[in-house]
C-alpha positions, 0 to 999 in steps of 0.5 A, spaced: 314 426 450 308 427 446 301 430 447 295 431 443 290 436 443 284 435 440 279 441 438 272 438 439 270 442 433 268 440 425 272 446 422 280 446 424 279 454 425 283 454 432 288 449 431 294 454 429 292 459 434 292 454 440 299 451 438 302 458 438 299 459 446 301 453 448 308 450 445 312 456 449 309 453 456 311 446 455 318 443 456 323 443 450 322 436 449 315 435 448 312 434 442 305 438 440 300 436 435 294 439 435 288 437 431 280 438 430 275 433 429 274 436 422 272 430 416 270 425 422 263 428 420 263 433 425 258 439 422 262 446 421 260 452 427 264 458 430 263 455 437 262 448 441 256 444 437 252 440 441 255 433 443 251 429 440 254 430 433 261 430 436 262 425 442 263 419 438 268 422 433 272 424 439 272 419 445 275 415 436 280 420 436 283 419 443 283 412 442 287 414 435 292 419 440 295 412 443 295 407 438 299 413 434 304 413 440 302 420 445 304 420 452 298 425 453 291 427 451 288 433 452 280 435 450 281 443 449 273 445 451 272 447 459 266 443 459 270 437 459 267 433 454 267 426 454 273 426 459 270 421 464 269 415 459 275 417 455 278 416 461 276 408 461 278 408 454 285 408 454 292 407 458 294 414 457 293 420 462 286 425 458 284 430 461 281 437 459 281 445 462 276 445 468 280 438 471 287 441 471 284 448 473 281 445 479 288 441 480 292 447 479 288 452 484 289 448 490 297 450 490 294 458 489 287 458 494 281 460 493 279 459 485 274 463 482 271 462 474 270 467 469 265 463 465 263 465 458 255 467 456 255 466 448 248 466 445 248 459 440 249 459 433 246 455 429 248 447 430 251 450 437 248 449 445 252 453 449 250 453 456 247 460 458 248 459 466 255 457 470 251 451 473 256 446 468 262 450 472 259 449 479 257 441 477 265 439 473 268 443 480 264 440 485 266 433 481 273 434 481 273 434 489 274 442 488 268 444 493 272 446 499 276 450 495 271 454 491 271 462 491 265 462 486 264 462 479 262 470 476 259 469 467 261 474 463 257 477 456 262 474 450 260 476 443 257 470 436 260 473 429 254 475 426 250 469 422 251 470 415 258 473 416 260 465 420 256 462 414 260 465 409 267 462 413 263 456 412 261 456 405 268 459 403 272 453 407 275 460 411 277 457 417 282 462 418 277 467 417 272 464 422 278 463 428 280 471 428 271 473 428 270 469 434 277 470 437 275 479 436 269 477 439 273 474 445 278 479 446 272 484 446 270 481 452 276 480 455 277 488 455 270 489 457 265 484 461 270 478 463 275 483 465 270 486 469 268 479 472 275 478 474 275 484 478 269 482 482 271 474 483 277 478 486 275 484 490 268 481 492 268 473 492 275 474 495 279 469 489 286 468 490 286 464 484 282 466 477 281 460 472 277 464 464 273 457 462 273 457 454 279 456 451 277 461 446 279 466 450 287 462 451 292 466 449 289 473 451 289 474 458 294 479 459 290 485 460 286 482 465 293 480 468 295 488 468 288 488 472 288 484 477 295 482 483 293 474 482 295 469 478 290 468 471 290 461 469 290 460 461 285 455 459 290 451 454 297 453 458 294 450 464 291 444 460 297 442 457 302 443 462 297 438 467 297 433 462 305 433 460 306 432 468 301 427 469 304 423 462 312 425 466 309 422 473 306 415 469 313 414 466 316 408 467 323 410 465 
């Protein structure tokens, strides 16, 4: 079994992070390779940019992922760029974190969100409202199951400080400022958000959407007696399954 994760990003800044979260979730016979949309002509940003500058160099790489063999591919943003004509471009299972979230929530109950509200950087178009949540659930056939959606403040390292990383081809650097930024939040405002989705919109499941924030929930866990899904596990799990159930042999 062989799954793709692809990072709709021109700069690789998340790509070693992201298999670290999701390579212990898989079975032991599943092969990962995560990746990036960096030299397909994607300009460099800390965070999503606008999907006018990606969306071509994606739905190509996906195409790549089955010409080279993958059973699997997953879109690691939870806006669920490009999935509905990925979709229609290849034979193998795509799919992206909000898709698996809504899948997933199902066997637990009431799914609430925690969607992040980040200020744009420069090239950048981060929603400002959780409309995108309420659109992509009610999409999905997740309307009947939907506790509601609660935004959280997330932080943007400081412009120059990201135009340095760039500059520098610092990849590295730049993941670890968004994650520190990410992981604040968690220990404040989604934290906070998380205890509202449960106390007071009545979630028997929570879903964080920004696969930034994959791999750092375990305090927000220690908060709250319901299950937390992980933007990434819950992607690449959903896909190895739907690949497993698609085999022939």
């Amino acid at each position: 079994m062989r799954i793709q994760v692809i990072n709709p990003l021109g700069v690789d800044n998340h790509n070693h992070t992201t298999l670290d979260v999701v390579a212990p979730a898989v079975s032991l016979d599943t092969e990962l390779s995560v990746r990036s949309l960096a030299g397909t002509g994607v300009p460099p940003t800390a965070f999503l940019p606008s999907a006018n500058v990606f969306m071509n160099q994606l739905l190509t790489t996906i195409v790549e992922a089955e010409r080279d063999g993958y059973d699997a591919a997953v879109i690691a943003c939870c806006s669920d760029p490009g999935l509905e004509d990925a979709k229609d471009l290849v034979s193998i299972p795509v799919t992206a974190p909000m898709e698996a979230a809504v899948a997933t929530g199902r066997g637990f109950g009431r799914l609430g969100v925690i969607a992040p509200r980040i200020q744009s950087g420069e090239g950048e178009n981060l929603p400002q409202t959780a409309n995108w949540v309420r659109r992509l659930v009610h999409r999905y056939g997740g309307a009947y199951a939907f506790a509601g959606v609660v935004s959280a403040d997330s932080g943007h390292p400081p412009k120059e400080e990201v135009e340095g990383y760039i500059v520098r081809g610092d990849d590295e650097g730049l993941g670890a400022a968004v994650r520190r930024e990410m992981t604040a939040s968690v220990a404040g405002p989604a934290g906070e958000a998380a205890e509202t989705a449960w106390r007071e919109l009545e979630a028997d499941v929570l879903f964080f959407a920004c696969t930034l924030w994959g791999g750092l929930l375990d305090p927000v866990r220690e908060r709250v007696p319901i299950p937390v899904l992980d933007p990434l596990v819950t992607s690449v799990q959903y896909a190895e399954l739907l690949a497993r159930a698609g085999r022939k042999n």
